[in-house]
N, C-alpha and C positions, 0 to 999 in steps of 0.2 A: 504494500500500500504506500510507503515511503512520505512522499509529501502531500497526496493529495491532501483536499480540505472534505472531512466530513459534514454533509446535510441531510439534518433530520426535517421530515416536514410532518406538519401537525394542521391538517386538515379535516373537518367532518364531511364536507360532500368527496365523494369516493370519485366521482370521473374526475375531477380537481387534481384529488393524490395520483390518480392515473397518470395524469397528463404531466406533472410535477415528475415526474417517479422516472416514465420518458425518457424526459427532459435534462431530467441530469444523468441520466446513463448514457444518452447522448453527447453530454459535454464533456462529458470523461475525462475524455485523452487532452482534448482542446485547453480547457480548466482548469483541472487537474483535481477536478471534484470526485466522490466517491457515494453515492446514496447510503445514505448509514442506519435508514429505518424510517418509520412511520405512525403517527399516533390519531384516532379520526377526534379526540377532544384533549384539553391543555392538561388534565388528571394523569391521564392515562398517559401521555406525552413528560409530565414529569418528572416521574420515574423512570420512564426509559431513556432518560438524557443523563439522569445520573449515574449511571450505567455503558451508556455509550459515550458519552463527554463528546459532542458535535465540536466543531467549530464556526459551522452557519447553522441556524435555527429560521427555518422559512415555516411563517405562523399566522390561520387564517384570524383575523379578529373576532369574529361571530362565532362563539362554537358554544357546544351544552358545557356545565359544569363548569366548565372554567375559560374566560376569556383568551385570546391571543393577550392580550394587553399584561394581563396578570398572572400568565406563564412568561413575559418573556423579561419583566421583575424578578421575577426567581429566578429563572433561569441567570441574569447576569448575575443575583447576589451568589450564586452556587458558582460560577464559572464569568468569571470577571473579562476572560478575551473572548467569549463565544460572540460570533457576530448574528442579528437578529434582523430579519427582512418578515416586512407584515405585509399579508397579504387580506386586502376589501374588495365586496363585492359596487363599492360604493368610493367614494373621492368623499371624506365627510371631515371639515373642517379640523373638530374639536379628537376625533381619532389621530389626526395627522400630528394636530399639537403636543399631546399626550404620548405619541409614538418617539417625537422628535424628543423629548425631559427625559425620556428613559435612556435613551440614547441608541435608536435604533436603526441600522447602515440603509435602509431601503422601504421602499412601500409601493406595493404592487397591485394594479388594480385587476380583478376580473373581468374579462376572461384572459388567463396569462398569456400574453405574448411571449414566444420563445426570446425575441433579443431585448425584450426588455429584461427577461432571467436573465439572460447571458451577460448584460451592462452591469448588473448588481454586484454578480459573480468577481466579474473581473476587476470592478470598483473595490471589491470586498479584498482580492486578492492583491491589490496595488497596495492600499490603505495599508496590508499587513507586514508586505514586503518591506512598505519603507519604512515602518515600526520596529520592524526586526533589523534592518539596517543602521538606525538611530540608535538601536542598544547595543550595537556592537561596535559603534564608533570608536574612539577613544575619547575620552573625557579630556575639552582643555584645562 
């Protein structure tokens, strides 16, 4: 597996995870992503992250039991580098707000366009490279 970057997605409509699930088996090689699993509500998604430790969390906001919003809270107090792409079926002001304070790399509207996944992807992997470059500097 080496470098790819693990993504878990946490979706409740199934043709969604489908198309998601795709989507990154397709970007593979390109990305250098790796599909690491799938939860259809933020509970059940929880726990499987604690577990798998993702490094993208792609996370619908509407779902039972437990929001996207308030899995992906937890998710960063559990795992402080994991990067977090919210996915509405809606463009809705006060979600986008609320997405941005948590501090979340992406937001993806329905129905997913492939290059708009692939933009986040790649935004997601730039952002990290040159974080990971910055800690290996030398200090003046």
């Amino acid at each position: 597996m080496g470098n790819k970057l693990k993504v878990f997605i946490v979706e409740d409509e199934l043709l969604i995870r489908d198309t998601l699930r795709n989507l990154l088996v397709k970007f593979e090689e390109e990305y250098q992503v790796i599909y690491a699993g799938e939860a259809s509500d933020g509970e059940i998604a929880l726990s499987m992250i604690q577990e798998i430790k993702p490094d993208i969390l792609l996370t619908d906001i509407k779902m039972p039991f437990m929001d996207g919003l308030t899995l992906a809270k937890y998710a960063k107090e559990l795992f402080p580098w994991i990067r977090v792409v919210i996915i509405s079926g809606f463009q809705d002001f006060n979600y986008l707000q609320e997405s941005i304070s948590i501090g979340v790399e992406g937001y993806l509207t329905k129905p997913i366009h492939p290059d708009d996944l692939s933009e986040v992807i790649d935004r997601i992997k730039k952002n990290r490279a040159k974080k990971l470059l910055e800690q290996s500097a030398p200090k003046q």
